[in-house]
N, C-alpha and C positions, 0 to 999 in steps of 0.2 A: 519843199523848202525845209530845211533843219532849223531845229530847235535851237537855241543859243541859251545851254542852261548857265544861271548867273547867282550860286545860292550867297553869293553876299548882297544882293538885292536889299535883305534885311539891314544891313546898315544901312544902306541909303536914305536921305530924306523924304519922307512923304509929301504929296502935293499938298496937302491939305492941312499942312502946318500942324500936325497934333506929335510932329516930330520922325523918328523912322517907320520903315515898315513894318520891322518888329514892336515897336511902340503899338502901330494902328491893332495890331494881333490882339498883346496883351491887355489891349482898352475892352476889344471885342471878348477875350475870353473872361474877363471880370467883369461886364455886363452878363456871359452867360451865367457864368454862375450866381451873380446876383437873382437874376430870372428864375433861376430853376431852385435854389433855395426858396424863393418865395413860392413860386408854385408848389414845392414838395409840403412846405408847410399846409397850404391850402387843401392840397392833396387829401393829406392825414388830420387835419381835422371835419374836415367836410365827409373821405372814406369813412374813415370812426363809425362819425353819428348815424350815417346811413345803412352802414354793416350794423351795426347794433338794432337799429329799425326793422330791419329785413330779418334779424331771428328773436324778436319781440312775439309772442302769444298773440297779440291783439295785431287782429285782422287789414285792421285801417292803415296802421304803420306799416304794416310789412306789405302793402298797395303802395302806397307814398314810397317807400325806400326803393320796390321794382319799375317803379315809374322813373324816378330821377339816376337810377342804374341804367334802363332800356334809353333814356333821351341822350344822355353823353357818352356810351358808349357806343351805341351804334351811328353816332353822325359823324364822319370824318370832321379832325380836331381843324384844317386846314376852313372850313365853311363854318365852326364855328367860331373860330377868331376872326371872317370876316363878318358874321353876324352881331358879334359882342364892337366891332371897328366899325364898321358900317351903317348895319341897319340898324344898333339898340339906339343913338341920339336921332334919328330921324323918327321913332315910336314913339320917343318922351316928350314931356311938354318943349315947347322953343326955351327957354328957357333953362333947363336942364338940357336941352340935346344941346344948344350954345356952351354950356359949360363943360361939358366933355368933349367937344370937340377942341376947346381952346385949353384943355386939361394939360398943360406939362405931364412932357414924358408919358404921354397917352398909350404911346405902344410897347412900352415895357409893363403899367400897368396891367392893360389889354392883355398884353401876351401872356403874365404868371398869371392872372384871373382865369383866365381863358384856359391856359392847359393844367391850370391847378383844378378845376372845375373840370375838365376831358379825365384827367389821373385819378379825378376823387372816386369814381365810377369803379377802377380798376380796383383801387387802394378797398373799397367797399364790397368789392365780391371777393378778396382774397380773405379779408378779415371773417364774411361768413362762412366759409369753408374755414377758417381757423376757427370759430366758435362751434361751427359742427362738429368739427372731428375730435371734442372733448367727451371725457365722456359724461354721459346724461349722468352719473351720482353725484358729480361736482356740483351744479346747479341744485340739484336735489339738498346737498351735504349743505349750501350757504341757505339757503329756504327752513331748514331742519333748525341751523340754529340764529333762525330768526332776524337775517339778513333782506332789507326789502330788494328789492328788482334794481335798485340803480346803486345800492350796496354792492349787490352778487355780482352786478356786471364791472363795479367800478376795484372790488379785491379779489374778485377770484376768476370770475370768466376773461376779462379785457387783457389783466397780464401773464394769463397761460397762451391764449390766442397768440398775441403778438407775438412770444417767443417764437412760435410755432413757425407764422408767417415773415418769419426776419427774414428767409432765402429770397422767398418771392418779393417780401419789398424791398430788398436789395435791386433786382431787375426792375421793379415800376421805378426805381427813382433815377437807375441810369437812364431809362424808358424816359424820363421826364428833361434829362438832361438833354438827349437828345431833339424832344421835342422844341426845343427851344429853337432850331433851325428855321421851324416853320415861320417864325416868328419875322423873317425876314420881309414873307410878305408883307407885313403892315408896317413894314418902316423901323423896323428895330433892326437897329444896325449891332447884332451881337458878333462872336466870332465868324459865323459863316456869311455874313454880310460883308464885315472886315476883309474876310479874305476876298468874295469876289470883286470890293473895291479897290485891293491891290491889284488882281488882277487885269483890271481896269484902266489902274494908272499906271502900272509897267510894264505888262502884258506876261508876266512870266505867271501864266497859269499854273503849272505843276509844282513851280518851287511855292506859290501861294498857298494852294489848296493841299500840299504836304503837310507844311508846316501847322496848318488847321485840324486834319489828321491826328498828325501827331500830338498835338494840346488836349486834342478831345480825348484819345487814347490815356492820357496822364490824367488827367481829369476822372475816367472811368477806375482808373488801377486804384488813385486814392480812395474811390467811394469804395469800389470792392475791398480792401485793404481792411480800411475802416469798419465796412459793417461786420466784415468775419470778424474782427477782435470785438466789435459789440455783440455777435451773437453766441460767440465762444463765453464772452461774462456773464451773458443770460441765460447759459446754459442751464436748465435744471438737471443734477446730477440722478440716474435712474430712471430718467424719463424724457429728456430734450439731452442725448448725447453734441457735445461740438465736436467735432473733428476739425 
């Protein structure tokens, strides 16, 4: 049987009243990026604190930091969003597991919590490898002139690091955007839900999941965009060349 491609489909009115099918797209692609904004955020403050634990002197932090690194990143993010949907209101008292289940918009919560907590793991081992690869007199030099420990890491170790690792969080946060897909399973209806509900109500598969594609693809080129021109202005001249 032949295809019957139809790319004006996107004009047409959507079943479900939210207007065309281009409508239903852009609803979905500005829930992802809602998503994934908020996840990133979570991300980087949660990687942070943890990256910074993990190259702390004192023994017990840097236990606590490889424990909360080894639990999200080695569990597929797919089995923890159903853990975080699932099984965390069925643990809680009735009362509280009631309340999150009848939580508006549960599964967009669910979902940035959930893969901002899977990303913060990554975001935390890039940062320790960026405070590694400084070198030991810097630490030494903020110690000398009498800088305490949350001094040193908060002016001179945290924003040499970051510069360092802009490349790489460049990719954890397309990495997050992407993750946002998963997210379909629990009912978050973002761009890739979108689309397979077009699919759904017109049947035109390929012209749906194209045009999904291609959103995600513009979506990516602006992060990339963006973070070169931020990491080209945190260049440190002599030392972090941007190209």
């Amino acid at each position: 049987m032949n295809y019957h491609w139809n790319w004006l489909i996107f004009l047409e009115p959507a079943p479900n009243g939210t207007g065309t099918y281009l409508d239903m797209l852009l609803s979905g692609l500005v829930l992802t990026i809602k998503t994934a904004i908020l996840a990133w955020i979570i991300a980087l403050i949660f990687g942070s604190v943890v990256g910074v634990l993990r190259t702390l002197p004192l023994q017990t932090a840097s236990w606590a930091g490889f424990a909360y690194v080894e639990f999200f990143r080695n569990m597929p993010l797919l089995v923890q969003l159903f853990l975080w949907f699932f099984v965390l209101p069925e643990l809680l008292p009735r009362a509280a597991g009631l309340w999150l289940k009848q939580l508006a918009n549960a599964p967009f919560y669910t979902a940035a919590i959930g893969i901002g907590l899977f990303m913060s793991a990554r975001v935390a081992e890039q940062l320790r490898a960026g405070i590694g690869s400084l070198p030991r007199g810097q630490k030494q030099a903020a110690t000398a002139l009498g800088l305490t420990t949350v001094q040193a890491y908060r002016y001179v170790l945290l924003p040499m690091a970051f510069r360092i690792i802009m490349p790489p969080l460049t990719s954890e946060f397309l990495n997050t955007i992407k993750n946002t897909a998963v997210a379909i399973t629990i009912g978050l209806i973002e761009l890739t839900g979108e689309a397979r509900s077009m699919q759904e109500f017109s049947f035109q598969v390929f012209e749906a999941f194209t045009a999904a594609t291609v959103m995600y693809l513009l979506i990516n080129i602006v992060v990339v965009t963006g973070m070169r021109l931020l990491e080209r202005s945190l260049a440190i001249p002599g030392y972090i060349t941007g190209k």
